[in-house]
Phi, psi and omega in degrees: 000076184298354176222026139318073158253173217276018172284332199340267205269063170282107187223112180301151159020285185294359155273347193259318169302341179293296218265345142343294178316318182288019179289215177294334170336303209286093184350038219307120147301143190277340169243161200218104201270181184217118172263091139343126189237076250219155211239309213199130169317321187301348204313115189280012178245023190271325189294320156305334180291312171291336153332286163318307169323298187294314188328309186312302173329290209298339223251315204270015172270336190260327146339326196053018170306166163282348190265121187244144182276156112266147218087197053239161172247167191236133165233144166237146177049067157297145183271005174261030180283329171292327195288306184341289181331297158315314181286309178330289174320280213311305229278326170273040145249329180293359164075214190317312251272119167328107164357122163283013170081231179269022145263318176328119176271146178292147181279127178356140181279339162317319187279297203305334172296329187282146207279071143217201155258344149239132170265083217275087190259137166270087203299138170250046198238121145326064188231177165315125154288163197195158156221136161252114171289122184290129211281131189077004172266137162227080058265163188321156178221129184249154162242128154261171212181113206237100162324156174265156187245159162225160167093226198283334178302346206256104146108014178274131161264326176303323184300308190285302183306353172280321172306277221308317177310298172333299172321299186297339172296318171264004182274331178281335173110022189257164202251189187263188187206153176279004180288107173289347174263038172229137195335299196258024107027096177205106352278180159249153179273131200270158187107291196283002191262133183249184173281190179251212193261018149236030161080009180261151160254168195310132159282161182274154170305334193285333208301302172267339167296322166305348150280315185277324197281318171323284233221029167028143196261164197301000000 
């Protein structure tokens, strides 16, 4: 992975504070649906996305938790992508800054209408990939939210599937971690990390036990 560089999985502060909120508290649906928000069919980051999805599946079938990803289903060129986006910007323009609780603004009814449980937006934006829980929803609902890439990185599918796992990763409720050779990483070392034999790079033990405690087993 010559270009696991340490930009690779970038989910600023504020997503491992976000997903705080999700904690064993927090109500889990045993399936977890994905709706995909695609610019263009052609979009080189839909075949990773789905790649990432099923790895969740495997790891969380092999856990024998109750939470299944399901889908993803794909809308391309939406006419609700502008608000999505828009909303997308703010929440990567406050940077570090917490969820605000009852000051926290609601996410647009473009997002909350949609029948799903994460809105998986394929960014046509140059921002922090990220995950956010949308605020006052129960049980959670996430936007995860996939840079448009530039440079070397723009068109790597090992590079896009890894963000969108990571993501998907914190959607699940796993926080960053100080290991740099591991999925949920934060940060990561750049250059050296390689996958295990599913072609991911690894969770941590705590990792899955932090899965097992979330989302129970079957």
């Amino acid at each position: 992975m010559s270009r696991m560089r340490a930009s690779l999985l970038i989910a600023a502060n504020v997503v491992a504070a976000a997903v705080l909120l999700c904690g064993p508290a927090a109500a889990w649906a045993a399936d977890r649906s994905i709706l995909v928000l695609a610019p263009s069919a052609e979009d080189d980051r839909i075949e990773p996305a789905r790649e990432a999805i099923a790895f969740w599946n495997d790891r969380l079938a092999e856990l024998g938790v109750d939470t299944r990803l399901s889908g993803p289903r794909l809308i391309v060129d939406s006419p609700v992508a502008r608000t999505v986006e828009n909303y997308a910007r703010s929440v990567a323009q406050r940077g570090v800054r917490l969820p605000g609780g009852e000051a926290e603004p609601d996410a647009p009814r473009e997002i909350t209408d949609l029948d799903t449980d994460i809105v998986l937006l394929l960014s046509g934006q140059h921002i922090l990939s990220y995950t956010w829980p949308l605020p006052r929803i129960d049980p959670p609902r996430h936007l995860v939210v996939i840079r448009l890439a530039r440079g070397l990185d723009r068109g790597d599918a090992m590079v896009s599937r890894h963000v969108v796992a990571h993501e998907l990763g914190h959607a699940l409720g796993l926080l960053h971690n100080d290991s740099p050779h591991t999925l949920m990483c934060g940060p990561c070392q750049p250059l050296t990390s390689e996958p295990d034999e599913t072609g991911f790079l690894p969770l941590t033990p705590t990792e899955r036990e932090r899965l097992v405690a979330l989302h129970g087993r079957r």
